[in-house]
Each structure stands twice: as structure tokens, then as C-alpha cells.
Backbone as numpy.savetxt, mean C-alpha at the origin, in Angstrom:
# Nx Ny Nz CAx CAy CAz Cx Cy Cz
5.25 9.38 13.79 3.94 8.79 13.96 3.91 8.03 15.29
3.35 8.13 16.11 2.72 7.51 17.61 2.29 6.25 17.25
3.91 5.33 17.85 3.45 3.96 18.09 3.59 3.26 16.58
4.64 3.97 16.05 5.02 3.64 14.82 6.25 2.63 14.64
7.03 2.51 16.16 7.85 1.37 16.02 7.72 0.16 16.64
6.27 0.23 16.85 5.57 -1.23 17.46 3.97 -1.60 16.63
4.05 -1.44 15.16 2.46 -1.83 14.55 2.99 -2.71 14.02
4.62 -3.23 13.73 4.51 -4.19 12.60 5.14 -5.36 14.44
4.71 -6.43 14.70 5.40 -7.48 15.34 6.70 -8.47 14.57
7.15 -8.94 15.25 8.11 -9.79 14.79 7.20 -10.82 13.86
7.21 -11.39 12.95 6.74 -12.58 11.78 5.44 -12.19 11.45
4.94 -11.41 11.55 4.14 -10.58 11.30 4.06 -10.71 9.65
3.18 -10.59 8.88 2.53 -10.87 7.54 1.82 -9.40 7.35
2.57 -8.38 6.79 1.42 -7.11 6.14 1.80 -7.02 4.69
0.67 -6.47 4.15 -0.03 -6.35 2.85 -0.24 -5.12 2.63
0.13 -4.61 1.81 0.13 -2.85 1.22 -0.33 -2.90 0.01
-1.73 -2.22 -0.37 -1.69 -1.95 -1.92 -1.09 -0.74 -2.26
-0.12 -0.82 -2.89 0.27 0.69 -3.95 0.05 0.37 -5.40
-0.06 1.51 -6.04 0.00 1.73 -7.33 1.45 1.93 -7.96
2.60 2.23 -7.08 3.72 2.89 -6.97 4.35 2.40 -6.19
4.86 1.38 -6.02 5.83 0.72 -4.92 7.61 1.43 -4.45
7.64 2.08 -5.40 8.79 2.32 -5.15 9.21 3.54 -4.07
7.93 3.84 -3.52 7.65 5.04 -2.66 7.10 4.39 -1.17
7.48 3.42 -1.41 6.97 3.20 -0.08 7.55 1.73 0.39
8.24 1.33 1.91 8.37 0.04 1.74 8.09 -0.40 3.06
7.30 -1.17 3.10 7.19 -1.53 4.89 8.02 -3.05 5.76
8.03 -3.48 6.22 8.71 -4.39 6.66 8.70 -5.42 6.13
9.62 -6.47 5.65 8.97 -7.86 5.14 8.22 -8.87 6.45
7.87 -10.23 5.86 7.11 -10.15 4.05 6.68 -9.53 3.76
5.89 -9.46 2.46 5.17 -8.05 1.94 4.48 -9.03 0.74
3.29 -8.86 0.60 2.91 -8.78 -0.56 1.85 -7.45 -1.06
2.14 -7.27 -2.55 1.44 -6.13 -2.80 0.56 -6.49 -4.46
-0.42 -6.00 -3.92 -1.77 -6.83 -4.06 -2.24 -5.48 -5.71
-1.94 -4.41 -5.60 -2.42 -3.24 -6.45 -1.52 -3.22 -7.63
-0.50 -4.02 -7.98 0.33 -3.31 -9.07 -0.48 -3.20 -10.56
0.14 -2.62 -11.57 -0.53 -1.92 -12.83 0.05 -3.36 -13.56
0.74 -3.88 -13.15 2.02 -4.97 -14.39 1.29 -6.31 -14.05
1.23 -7.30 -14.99 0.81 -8.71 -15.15 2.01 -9.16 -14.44
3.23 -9.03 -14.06 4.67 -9.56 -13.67 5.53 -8.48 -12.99
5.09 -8.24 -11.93 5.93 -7.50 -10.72 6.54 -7.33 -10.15
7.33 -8.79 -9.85 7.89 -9.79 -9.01 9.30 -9.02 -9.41
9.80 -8.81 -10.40 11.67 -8.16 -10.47 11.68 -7.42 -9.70
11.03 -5.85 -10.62 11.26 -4.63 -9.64 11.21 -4.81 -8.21
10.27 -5.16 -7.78 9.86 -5.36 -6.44 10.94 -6.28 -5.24
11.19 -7.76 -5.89 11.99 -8.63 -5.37 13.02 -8.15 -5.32
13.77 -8.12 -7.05 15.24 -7.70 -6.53 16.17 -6.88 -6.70
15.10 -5.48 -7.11 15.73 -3.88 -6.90 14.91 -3.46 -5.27
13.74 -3.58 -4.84 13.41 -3.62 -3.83 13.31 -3.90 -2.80
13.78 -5.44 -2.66 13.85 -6.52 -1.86 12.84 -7.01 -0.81
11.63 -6.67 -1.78 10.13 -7.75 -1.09 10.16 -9.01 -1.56
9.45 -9.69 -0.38 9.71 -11.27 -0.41 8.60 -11.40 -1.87
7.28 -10.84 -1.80 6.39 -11.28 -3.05 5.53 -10.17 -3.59
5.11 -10.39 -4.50 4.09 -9.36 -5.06 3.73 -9.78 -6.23
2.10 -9.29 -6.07 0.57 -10.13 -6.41 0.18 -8.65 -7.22
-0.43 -8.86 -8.31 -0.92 -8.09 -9.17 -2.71 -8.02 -9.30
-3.37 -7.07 -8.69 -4.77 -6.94 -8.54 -5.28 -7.30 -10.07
-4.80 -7.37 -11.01 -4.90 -7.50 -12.33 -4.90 -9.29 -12.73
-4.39 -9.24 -12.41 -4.38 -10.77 -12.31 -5.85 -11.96 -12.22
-6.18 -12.94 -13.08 -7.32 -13.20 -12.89 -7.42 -14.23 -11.92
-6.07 -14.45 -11.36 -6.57 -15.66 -10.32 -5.60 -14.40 -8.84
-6.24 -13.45 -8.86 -5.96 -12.62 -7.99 -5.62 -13.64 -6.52
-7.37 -13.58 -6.24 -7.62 -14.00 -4.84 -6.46 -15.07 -4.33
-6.05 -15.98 -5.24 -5.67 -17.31 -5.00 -4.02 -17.16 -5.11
-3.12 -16.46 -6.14 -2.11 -15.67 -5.72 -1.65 -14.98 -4.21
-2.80 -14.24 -4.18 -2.84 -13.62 -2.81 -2.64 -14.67 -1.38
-3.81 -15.53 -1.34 -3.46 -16.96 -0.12 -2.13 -17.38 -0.80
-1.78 -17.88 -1.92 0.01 -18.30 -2.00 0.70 -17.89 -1.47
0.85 -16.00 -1.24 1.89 -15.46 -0.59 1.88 -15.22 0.57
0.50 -15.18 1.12 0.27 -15.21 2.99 -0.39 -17.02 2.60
0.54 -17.39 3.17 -0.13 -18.90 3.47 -0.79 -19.07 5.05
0.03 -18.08 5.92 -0.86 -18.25 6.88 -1.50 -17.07 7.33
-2.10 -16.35 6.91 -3.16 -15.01 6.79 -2.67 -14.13 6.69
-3.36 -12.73 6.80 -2.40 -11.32 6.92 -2.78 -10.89 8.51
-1.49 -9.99 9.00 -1.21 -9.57 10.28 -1.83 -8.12 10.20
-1.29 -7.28 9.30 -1.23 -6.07 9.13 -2.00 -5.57 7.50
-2.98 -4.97 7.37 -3.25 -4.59 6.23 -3.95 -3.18 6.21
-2.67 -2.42 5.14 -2.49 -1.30 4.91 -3.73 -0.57 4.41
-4.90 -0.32 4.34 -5.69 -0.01 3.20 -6.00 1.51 2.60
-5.49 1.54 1.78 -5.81 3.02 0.65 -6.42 2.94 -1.15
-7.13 1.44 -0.66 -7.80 1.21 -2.18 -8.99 0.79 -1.90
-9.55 0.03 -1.46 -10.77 -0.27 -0.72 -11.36 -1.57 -1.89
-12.49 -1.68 -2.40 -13.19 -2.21 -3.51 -12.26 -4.01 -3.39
-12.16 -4.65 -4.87 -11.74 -5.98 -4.85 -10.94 -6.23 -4.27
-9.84 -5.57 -4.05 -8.61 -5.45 -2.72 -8.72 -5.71 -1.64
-9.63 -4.97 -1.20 -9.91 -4.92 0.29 -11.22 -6.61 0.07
-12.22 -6.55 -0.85 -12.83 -7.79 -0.76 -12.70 -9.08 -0.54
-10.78 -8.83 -1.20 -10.53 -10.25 -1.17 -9.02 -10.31 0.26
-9.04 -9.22 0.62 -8.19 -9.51 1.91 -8.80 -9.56 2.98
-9.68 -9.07 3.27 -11.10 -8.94 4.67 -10.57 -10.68 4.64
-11.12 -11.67 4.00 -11.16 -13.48 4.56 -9.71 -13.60 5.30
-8.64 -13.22 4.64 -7.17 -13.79 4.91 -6.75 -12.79 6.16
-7.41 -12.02 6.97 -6.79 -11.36 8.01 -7.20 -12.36 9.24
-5.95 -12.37 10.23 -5.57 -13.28 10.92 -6.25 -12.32 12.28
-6.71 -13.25 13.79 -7.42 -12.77 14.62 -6.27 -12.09 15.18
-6.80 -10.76 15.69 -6.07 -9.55 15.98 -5.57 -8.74 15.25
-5.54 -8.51 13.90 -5.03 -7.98 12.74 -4.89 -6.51 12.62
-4.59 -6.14 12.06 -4.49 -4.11 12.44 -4.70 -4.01 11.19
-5.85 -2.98 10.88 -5.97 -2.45 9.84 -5.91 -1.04 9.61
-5.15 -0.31 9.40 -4.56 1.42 9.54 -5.48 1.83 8.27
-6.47 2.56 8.06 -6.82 3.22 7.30 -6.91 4.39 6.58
-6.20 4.80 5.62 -5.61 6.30 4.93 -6.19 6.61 4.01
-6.88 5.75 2.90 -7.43 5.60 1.94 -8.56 5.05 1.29
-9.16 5.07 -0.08 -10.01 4.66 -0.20 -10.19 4.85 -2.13
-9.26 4.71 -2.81 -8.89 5.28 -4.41 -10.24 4.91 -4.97
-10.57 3.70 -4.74 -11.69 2.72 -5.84 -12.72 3.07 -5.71
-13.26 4.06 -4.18 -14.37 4.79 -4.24 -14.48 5.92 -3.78
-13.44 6.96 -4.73 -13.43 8.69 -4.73 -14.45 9.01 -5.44
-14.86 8.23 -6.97 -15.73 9.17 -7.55 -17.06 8.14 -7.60
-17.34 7.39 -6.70 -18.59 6.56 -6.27 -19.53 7.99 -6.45
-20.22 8.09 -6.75 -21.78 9.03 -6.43 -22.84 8.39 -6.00
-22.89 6.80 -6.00 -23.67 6.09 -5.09 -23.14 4.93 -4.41
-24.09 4.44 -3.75 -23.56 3.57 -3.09 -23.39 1.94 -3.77
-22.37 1.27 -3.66 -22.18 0.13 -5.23 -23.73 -1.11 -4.59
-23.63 -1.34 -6.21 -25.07 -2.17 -6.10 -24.77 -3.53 -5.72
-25.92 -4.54 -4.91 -25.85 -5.47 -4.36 -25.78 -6.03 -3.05
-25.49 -6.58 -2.57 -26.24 -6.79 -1.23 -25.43 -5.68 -0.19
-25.54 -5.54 0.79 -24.93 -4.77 2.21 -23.90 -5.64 2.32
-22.94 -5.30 2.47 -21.76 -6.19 2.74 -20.77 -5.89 4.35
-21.68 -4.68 5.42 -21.27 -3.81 5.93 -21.24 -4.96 7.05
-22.74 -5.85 7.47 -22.70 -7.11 8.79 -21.24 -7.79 8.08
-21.10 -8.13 6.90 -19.45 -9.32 6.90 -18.50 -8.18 7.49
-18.75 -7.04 7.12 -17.39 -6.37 8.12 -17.34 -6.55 9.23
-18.39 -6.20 9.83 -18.70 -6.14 11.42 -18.42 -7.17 12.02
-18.84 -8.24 11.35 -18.57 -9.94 11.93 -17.36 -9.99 11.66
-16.55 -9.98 10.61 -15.33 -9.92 10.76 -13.96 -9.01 12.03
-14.84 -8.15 12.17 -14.06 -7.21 12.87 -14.19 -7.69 14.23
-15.45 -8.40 15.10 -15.62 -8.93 15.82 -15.29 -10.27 16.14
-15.50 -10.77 15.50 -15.24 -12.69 15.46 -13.56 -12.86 15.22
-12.46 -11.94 14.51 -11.25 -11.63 14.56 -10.78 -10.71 15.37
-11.57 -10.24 16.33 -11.10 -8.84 16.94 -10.07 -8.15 16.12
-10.68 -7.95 14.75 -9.77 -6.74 14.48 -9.72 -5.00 14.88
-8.85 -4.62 14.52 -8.31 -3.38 15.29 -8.73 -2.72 13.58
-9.87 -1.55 13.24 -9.56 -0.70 12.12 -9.66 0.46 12.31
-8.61 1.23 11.90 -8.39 2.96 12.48 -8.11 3.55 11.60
-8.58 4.36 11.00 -8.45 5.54 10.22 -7.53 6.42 10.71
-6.76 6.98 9.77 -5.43 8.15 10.05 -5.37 9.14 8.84
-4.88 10.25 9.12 -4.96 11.29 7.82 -3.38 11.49 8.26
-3.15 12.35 7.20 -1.55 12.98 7.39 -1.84 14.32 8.56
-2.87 15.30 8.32 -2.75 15.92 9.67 -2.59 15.67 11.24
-3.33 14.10 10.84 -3.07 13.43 12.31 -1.75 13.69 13.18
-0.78 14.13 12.49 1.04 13.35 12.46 1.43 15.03 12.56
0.81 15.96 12.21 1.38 17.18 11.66 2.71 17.82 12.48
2.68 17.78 14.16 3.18 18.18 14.89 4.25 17.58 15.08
4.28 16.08 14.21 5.74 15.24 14.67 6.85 14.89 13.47
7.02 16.66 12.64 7.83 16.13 11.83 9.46 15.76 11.53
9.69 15.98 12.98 10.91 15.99 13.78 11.52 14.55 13.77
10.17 13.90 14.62 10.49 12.32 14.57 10.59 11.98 13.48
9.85 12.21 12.48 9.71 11.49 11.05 10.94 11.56 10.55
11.69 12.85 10.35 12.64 12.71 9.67 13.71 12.34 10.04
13.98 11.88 11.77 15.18 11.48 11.95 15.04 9.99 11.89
13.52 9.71 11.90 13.79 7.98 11.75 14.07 7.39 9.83
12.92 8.14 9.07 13.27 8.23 8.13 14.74 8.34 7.59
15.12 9.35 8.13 17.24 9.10 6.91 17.86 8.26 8.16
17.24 8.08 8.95 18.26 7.18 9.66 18.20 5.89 8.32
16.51 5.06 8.32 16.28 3.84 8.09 16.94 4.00 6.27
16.62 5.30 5.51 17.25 5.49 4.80 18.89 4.75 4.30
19.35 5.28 5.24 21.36 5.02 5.51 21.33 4.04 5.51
19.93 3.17 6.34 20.28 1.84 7.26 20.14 0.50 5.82
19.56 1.36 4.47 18.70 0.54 3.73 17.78 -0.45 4.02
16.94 -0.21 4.61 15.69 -0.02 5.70 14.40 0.21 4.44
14.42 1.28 4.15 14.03 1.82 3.35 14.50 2.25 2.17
14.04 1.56 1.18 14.00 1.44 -0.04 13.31 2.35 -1.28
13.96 3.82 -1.79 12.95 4.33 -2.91 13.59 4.41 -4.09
12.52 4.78 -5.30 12.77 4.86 -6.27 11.98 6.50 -7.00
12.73 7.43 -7.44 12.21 8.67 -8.44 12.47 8.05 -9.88
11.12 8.80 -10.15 11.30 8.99 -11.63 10.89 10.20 -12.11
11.88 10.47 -12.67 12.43 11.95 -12.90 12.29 12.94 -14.38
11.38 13.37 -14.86 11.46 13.72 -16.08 11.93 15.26 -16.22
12.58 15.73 -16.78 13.40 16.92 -17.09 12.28 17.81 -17.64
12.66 19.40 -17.90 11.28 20.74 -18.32 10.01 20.72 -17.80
9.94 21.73 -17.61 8.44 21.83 -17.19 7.76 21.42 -18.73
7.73 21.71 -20.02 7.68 21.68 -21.20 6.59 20.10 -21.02
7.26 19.59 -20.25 6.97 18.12 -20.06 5.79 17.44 -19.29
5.41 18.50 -18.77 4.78 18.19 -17.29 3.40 18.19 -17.84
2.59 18.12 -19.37 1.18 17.75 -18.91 1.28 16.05 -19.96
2.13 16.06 -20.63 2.25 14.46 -20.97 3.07 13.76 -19.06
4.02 14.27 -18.80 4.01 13.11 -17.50 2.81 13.28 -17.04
2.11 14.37 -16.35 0.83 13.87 -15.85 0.54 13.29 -15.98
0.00 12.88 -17.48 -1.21 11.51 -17.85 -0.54 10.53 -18.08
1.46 10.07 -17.49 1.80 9.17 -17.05 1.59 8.58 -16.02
1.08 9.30 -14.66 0.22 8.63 -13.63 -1.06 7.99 -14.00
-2.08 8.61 -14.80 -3.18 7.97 -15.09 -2.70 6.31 -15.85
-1.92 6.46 -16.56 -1.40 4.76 -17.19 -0.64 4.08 -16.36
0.07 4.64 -15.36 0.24 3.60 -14.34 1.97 3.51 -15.00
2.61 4.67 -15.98 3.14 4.24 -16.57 4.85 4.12 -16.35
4.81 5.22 -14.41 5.88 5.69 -13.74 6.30 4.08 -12.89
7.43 3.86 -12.57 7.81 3.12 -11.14 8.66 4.25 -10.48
8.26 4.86 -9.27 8.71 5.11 -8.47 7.84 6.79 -8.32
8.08 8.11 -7.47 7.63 8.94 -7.31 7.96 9.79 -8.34
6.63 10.21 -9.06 7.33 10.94 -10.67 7.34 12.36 -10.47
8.38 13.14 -10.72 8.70 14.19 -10.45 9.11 14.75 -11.58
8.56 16.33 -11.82 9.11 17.16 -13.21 9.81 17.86 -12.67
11.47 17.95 -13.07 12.41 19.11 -12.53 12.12 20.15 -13.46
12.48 20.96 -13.08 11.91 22.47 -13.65 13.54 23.21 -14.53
14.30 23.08 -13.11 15.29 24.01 -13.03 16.79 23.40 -12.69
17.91 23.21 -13.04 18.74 22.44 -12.43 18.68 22.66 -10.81
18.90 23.64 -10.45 18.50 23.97 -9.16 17.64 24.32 -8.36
């Protein structure tokens, strides 16, 4: 990815929502704002080794969230959009990078959500913080999968990067795991092996 070993700065504060943490880990601190669990903080802290993590579930969300960036966010990841993104837009710090890939909370929108325009607080925000927001797809990257993978098993080796599979055996199996993604009910990338080999 272009300019992929200069988005995070030194003390830098980014924020990732996943549903699935164990597939993904970006630099510390970290807090992660999307988990499925009322209590996140093990897996995450100390099989993972993120400094914090905030559960969108949570009813004192917003206020969790300022606990773990006490002094704003640097970097925020976004692939959920909706209360997530509502309540991190205030806590992004002037100059902030916002990489955009996603958007989960409004795939099956068929209209537009009710209540006021909320589109001028972006704009003012994006201006009055000079933030940076850029949209990226995976085709973007297509041509550089060379780089990817030698930085990848490098940071791999380096334990850098941190994953977790979860692994269920037969295909036999594969339309109950499915509707283990819908419950949120996997930690890590859930995979049905088929075949020993």
C-alpha cells in the first residue's frame, strides 16, 4: 500500500472499529470502539497486546471512548460509519487522517436516516480540523502484492502483527458457522477446513 509506512506518526492515537479483532492489528495505542462483548479488554490486551478497547455496546460508549484517547484521535480507521463514526467525528485531533474502506451500518440503508443533515458538522469538521478523509478499496492496492507480502511475514516474525483463526473442521459444518458470523460469535478469522490438505 503507497505510503503505508508513514500514516501512523510516532504518539499518534488511532482507532479501528472491527467486529473481529483478531484479524487485524494496527499500531498502538489502539482503542476499538465495535466489539460484540460487554468486556473486551483480555482478548485484546493480553493475547493481543492493545493498550485499550471500548465496546460500541456499551451504554456509556461515548465517554469510555474520551477515557481511552484522553487527548483525541490521530488516525481513524472507518468501515462502520453510523454511532461509531458519530461519536468519534468530536474526538479527532486537527490534522487527523481518516482512511475510508467501509461503511457496515449503512449497506442495507434504502433511505436516507431520518433527522436533521448532519453532512455541514462534517464539512466543518473536516475544515476547522483540516482533516484529511480518503476513501480506498482493495483494488486500489491490486498491483502491489509483492510489497504486501514481504512487509506482512516480515512484521509477522517481527510480532508486529498479531492474528488469530478460528477454525472449524467439515464442510458438514459450514452453514451453522456461517450464522456464527451473524452472532458475532467467532474471535479471530473463521475459516471451514474442508480437507486436511
Amino acid at each position: 500500500m503507497a505510503g503505508r509506512r508513514h500514516f501512523f506518526g510516532s504518539g499518534d492515537c488511532p482507532v479501528c472499529p472491527l467486529s473481529h479483532p483478531a484479524t487485524r492489528a494496527p499500531p498502538k495505542p489502539y482503542a476499538h470502539p465495535n466489539l460484540r462483548t460487554q468486556s473486551p479488554s483480555y482478548p485484546l490486551r493480553w493475547r493481543l497486546g492493545f493498550d485499550a478497547a471500548v465496546s460500541h455496546l456499551s451504554l456509556d460508549f461515548d465517554h469510555r471512548l474520551r477515557e481511552v484517547c484522553p487527548s483525541g484521535i490521530d488516525v481513524y480507521f472507518e468501515n462502520v460509519g453510523g454511532k461509531v463514526f458519530a461519536t468519534v467525528l468530536p474526538l479527532l485531533n486537527n490534522f487527523a487522517r481518516v482512511p475510508v474502506c467501509g461503511l457496515i451500518a449503512h449497506y442495507n440503508d434504502t433511505e436516507l436516516p431520518a433527522g436533521p443533515n448532519r453532512v455541514p458538522l462534517l464539512m466543518r469538521a473536516i475544515l476547522a480540523n483540516r482533516l484529511t478523509v480518503r476513501g480506498f478499496l482493495r483494488g486500489d492496492f491490486i498491483a502491489q502484492p509483492g510489497a504486501f507480502f514481504d512487509d506482512m511475514v516480515g512484521w509477522i516474525r517481527e510480532g508486529k502483527i498479531k492474528y488469530r483463526e478460528d477454525v472449524v473442521e467439515g464442510l458438514e459444518e459450514a452453514p451453522k458457522t456461517f450464522q456464527k458470523l451473524f452472532r458475532g460469535d467467532n474471535f479471530g478469522k473463521l475459516l471451514v477446513r474442508v480437507a486436511a490438505e
